[in-house]
C-alpha positions in Angstrom: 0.0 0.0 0.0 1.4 3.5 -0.7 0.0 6.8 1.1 2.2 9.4 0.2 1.3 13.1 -0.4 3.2 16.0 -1.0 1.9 19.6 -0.3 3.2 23.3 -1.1 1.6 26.5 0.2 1.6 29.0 2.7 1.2 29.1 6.2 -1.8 30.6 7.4 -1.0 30.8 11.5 2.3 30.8 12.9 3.2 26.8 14.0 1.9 25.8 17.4 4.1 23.4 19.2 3.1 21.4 22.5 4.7 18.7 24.0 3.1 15.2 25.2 3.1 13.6 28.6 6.5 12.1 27.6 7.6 15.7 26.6 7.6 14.7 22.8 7.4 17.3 20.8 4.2 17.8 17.9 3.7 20.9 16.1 0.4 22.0 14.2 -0.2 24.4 11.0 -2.1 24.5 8.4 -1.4 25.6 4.5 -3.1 27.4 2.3 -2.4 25.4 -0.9 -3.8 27.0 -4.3 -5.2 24.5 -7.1 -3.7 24.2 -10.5 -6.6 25.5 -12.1 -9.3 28.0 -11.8 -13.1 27.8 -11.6 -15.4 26.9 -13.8 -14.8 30.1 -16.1 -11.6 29.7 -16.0 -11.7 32.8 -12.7 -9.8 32.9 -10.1 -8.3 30.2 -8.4 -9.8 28.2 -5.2 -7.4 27.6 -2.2 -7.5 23.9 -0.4 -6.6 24.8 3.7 -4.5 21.8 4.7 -4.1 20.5 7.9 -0.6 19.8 9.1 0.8 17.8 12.4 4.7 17.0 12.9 6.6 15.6 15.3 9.9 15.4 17.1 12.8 17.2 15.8 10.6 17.7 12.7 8.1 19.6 14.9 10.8 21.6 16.0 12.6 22.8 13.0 9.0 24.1 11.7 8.2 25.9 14.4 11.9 27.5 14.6 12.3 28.3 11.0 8.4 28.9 9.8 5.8 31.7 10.3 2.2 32.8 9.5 2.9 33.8 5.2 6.4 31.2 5.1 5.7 29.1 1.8 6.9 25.3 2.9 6.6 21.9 1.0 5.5 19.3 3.3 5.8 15.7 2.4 4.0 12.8 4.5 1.0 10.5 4.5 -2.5 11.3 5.2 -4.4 10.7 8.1 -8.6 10.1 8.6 -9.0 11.1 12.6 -12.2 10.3 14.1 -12.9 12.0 17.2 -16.1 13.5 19.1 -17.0 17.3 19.7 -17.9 19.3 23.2 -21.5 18.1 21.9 -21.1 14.3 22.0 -21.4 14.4 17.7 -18.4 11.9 16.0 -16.3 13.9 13.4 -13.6 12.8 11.3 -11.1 14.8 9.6 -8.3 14.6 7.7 -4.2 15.9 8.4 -1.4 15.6 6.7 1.3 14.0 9.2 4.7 15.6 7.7 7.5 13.6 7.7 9.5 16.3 5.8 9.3 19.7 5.6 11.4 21.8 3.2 11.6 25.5 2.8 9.3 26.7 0.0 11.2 29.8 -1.0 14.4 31.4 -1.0 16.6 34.1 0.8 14.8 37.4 -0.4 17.1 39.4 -3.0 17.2 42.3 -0.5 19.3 40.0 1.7 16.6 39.6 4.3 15.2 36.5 5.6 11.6 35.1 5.3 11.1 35.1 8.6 8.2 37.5 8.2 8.1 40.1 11.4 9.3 38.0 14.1 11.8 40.2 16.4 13.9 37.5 18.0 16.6 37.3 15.9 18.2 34.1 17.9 18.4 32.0 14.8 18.5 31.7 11.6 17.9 29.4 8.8 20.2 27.1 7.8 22.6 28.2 4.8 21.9 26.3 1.3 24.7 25.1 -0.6 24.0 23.3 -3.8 24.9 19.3 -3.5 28.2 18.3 -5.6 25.9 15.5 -7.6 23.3 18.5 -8.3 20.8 16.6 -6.7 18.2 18.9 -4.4 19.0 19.9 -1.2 16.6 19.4 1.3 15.7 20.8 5.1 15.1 17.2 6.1 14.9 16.0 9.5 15.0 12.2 10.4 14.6 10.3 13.5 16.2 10.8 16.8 18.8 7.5 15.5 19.5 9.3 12.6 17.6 7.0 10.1 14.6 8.3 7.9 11.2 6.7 8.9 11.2 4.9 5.5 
Protein backbone atom coordinates (compact mmCIF):
# COMPACT_ATOMS: atom_id res chain seq x y z
CA UNK A 1 0.00 0.00 0.00
CA UNK A 2 1.39 3.50 -0.74
CA UNK A 3 0.04 6.85 1.08
CA UNK A 4 2.25 9.42 0.24
CA UNK A 5 1.28 13.08 -0.44
CA UNK A 6 3.25 16.04 -1.03
CA UNK A 7 1.93 19.56 -0.28
CA UNK A 8 3.16 23.26 -1.13
CA UNK A 9 1.63 26.48 0.17
CA UNK A 10 1.62 29.04 2.66
CA UNK A 11 1.16 29.13 6.20
CA UNK A 12 -1.83 30.60 7.36
CA UNK A 13 -0.98 30.78 11.52
CA UNK A 14 2.27 30.78 12.87
CA UNK A 15 3.20 26.78 13.98
CA UNK A 16 1.93 25.83 17.42
CA UNK A 17 4.14 23.38 19.23
CA UNK A 18 3.11 21.38 22.55
CA UNK A 19 4.69 18.71 24.02
CA UNK A 20 3.11 15.20 25.17
CA UNK A 21 3.06 13.61 28.63
CA UNK A 22 6.52 12.13 27.63
CA UNK A 23 7.61 15.73 26.59
CA UNK A 24 7.59 14.72 22.80
CA UNK A 25 7.44 17.26 20.81
CA UNK A 26 4.24 17.82 17.93
CA UNK A 27 3.65 20.94 16.09
CA UNK A 28 0.41 22.02 14.23
CA UNK A 29 -0.17 24.43 11.04
CA UNK A 30 -2.13 24.47 8.42
CA UNK A 31 -1.40 25.60 4.46
CA UNK A 32 -3.06 27.42 2.33
CA UNK A 33 -2.38 25.41 -0.93
CA UNK A 34 -3.82 27.04 -4.30
CA UNK A 35 -5.22 24.53 -7.12
CA UNK A 36 -3.66 24.18 -10.48
CA UNK A 37 -6.62 25.52 -12.13
CA UNK A 38 -9.28 27.96 -11.84
CA UNK A 39 -13.11 27.79 -11.65
CA UNK A 40 -15.38 26.94 -13.84
CA UNK A 41 -14.77 30.06 -16.13
CA UNK A 42 -11.57 29.73 -15.98
CA UNK A 43 -11.67 32.81 -12.72
CA UNK A 44 -9.81 32.86 -10.15
CA UNK A 45 -8.31 30.23 -8.38
CA UNK A 46 -9.76 28.20 -5.22
CA UNK A 47 -7.37 27.64 -2.20
CA UNK A 48 -7.52 23.94 -0.36
CA UNK A 49 -6.61 24.84 3.74
CA UNK A 50 -4.55 21.78 4.72
CA UNK A 51 -4.09 20.55 7.95
CA UNK A 52 -0.61 19.77 9.14
CA UNK A 53 0.78 17.81 12.35
CA UNK A 54 4.74 17.01 12.94
CA UNK A 55 6.63 15.58 15.34
CA UNK A 56 9.89 15.37 17.14
CA UNK A 57 12.75 17.17 15.77
CA UNK A 58 10.61 17.71 12.72
CA UNK A 59 8.12 19.60 14.90
CA UNK A 60 10.83 21.63 15.97
CA UNK A 61 12.58 22.85 13.02
CA UNK A 62 9.04 24.05 11.66
CA UNK A 63 8.21 25.88 14.39
CA UNK A 64 11.93 27.50 14.63
CA UNK A 65 12.27 28.35 10.97
CA UNK A 66 8.40 28.94 9.85
CA UNK A 67 5.78 31.65 10.28
CA UNK A 68 2.25 32.76 9.46
CA UNK A 69 2.91 33.78 5.19
CA UNK A 70 6.44 31.21 5.07
CA UNK A 71 5.74 29.06 1.83
CA UNK A 72 6.94 25.33 2.90
CA UNK A 73 6.57 21.90 1.00
CA UNK A 74 5.55 19.31 3.34
CA UNK A 75 5.82 15.70 2.42
CA UNK A 76 3.99 12.76 4.53
CA UNK A 77 1.05 10.47 4.51
CA UNK A 78 -2.48 11.26 5.15
CA UNK A 79 -4.43 10.74 8.08
CA UNK A 80 -8.61 10.13 8.61
CA UNK A 81 -8.98 11.06 12.57
CA UNK A 82 -12.16 10.25 14.14
CA UNK A 83 -12.93 12.00 17.19
CA UNK A 84 -16.08 13.48 19.09
CA UNK A 85 -16.98 17.34 19.66
CA UNK A 86 -17.93 19.30 23.19
CA UNK A 87 -21.55 18.10 21.94
CA UNK A 88 -21.15 14.32 22.00
CA UNK A 89 -21.43 14.35 17.66
CA UNK A 90 -18.42 11.89 15.98
CA UNK A 91 -16.25 13.89 13.36
CA UNK A 92 -13.58 12.81 11.25
CA UNK A 93 -11.07 14.84 9.61
CA UNK A 94 -8.27 14.58 7.74
CA UNK A 95 -4.19 15.88 8.38
CA UNK A 96 -1.38 15.64 6.65
CA UNK A 97 1.26 14.00 9.18
CA UNK A 98 4.75 15.55 7.72
CA UNK A 99 7.54 13.58 7.68
CA UNK A 100 9.48 16.26 5.76
CA UNK A 101 9.25 19.74 5.59
CA UNK A 102 11.41 21.81 3.20
CA UNK A 103 11.58 25.50 2.80
CA UNK A 104 9.31 26.70 -0.01
CA UNK A 105 11.24 29.79 -0.97
CA UNK A 106 14.43 31.41 -1.04
CA UNK A 107 16.59 34.14 0.76
CA UNK A 108 14.80 37.43 -0.36
CA UNK A 109 17.06 39.41 -2.97
CA UNK A 110 17.15 42.28 -0.54
CA UNK A 111 19.27 40.01 1.71
CA UNK A 112 16.64 39.59 4.28
CA UNK A 113 15.19 36.46 5.64
CA UNK A 114 11.59 35.09 5.29
CA UNK A 115 11.07 35.08 8.63
CA UNK A 116 8.15 37.51 8.16
CA UNK A 117 8.12 40.06 11.43
CA UNK A 118 9.31 38.03 14.09
CA UNK A 119 11.83 40.24 16.40
CA UNK A 120 13.92 37.51 17.97
CA UNK A 121 16.63 37.31 15.95
CA UNK A 122 18.23 34.10 17.90
CA UNK A 123 18.38 31.98 14.77
CA UNK A 124 18.47 31.68 11.58
CA UNK A 125 17.93 29.36 8.78
CA UNK A 126 20.16 27.11 7.75
CA UNK A 127 22.61 28.21 4.77
CA UNK A 128 21.90 26.31 1.29
CA UNK A 129 24.70 25.12 -0.57
CA UNK A 130 24.04 23.31 -3.80
CA UNK A 131 24.92 19.25 -3.49
CA UNK A 132 28.23 18.25 -5.58
CA UNK A 133 25.87 15.53 -7.60
CA UNK A 134 23.32 18.45 -8.32
CA UNK A 135 20.76 16.64 -6.67
CA UNK A 136 18.20 18.92 -4.45
CA UNK A 137 18.98 19.93 -1.22
CA UNK A 138 16.59 19.38 1.30
CA UNK A 139 15.66 20.77 5.07
CA UNK A 140 15.10 17.21 6.07
CA UNK A 141 14.89 16.03 9.54
CA UNK A 142 14.99 12.18 10.44
CA UNK A 143 14.61 10.31 13.45
CA UNK A 144 16.23 10.78 16.83
CA UNK A 145 18.84 7.45 15.45
CA UNK A 146 19.51 9.34 12.56
CA UNK A 147 17.61 7.00 10.12
CA UNK A 148 14.56 8.32 7.88
CA UNK A 149 11.24 6.70 8.91
CA UNK A 150 11.17 4.93 5.53
Amino acid sequence: MLNHIVIMGRLTRDPEIRYTQSQTPVASFSLAVERDFGGKDGGEKQTDFIDCVAWRQTAEFVSKYFIKGSMAVVSGRLQIRDWTDREGNKRRSAEVVADNIYFGESKRRDGGDNRGERTDTSYSAPKYEAPASGGAASSEIGDDDGELPF
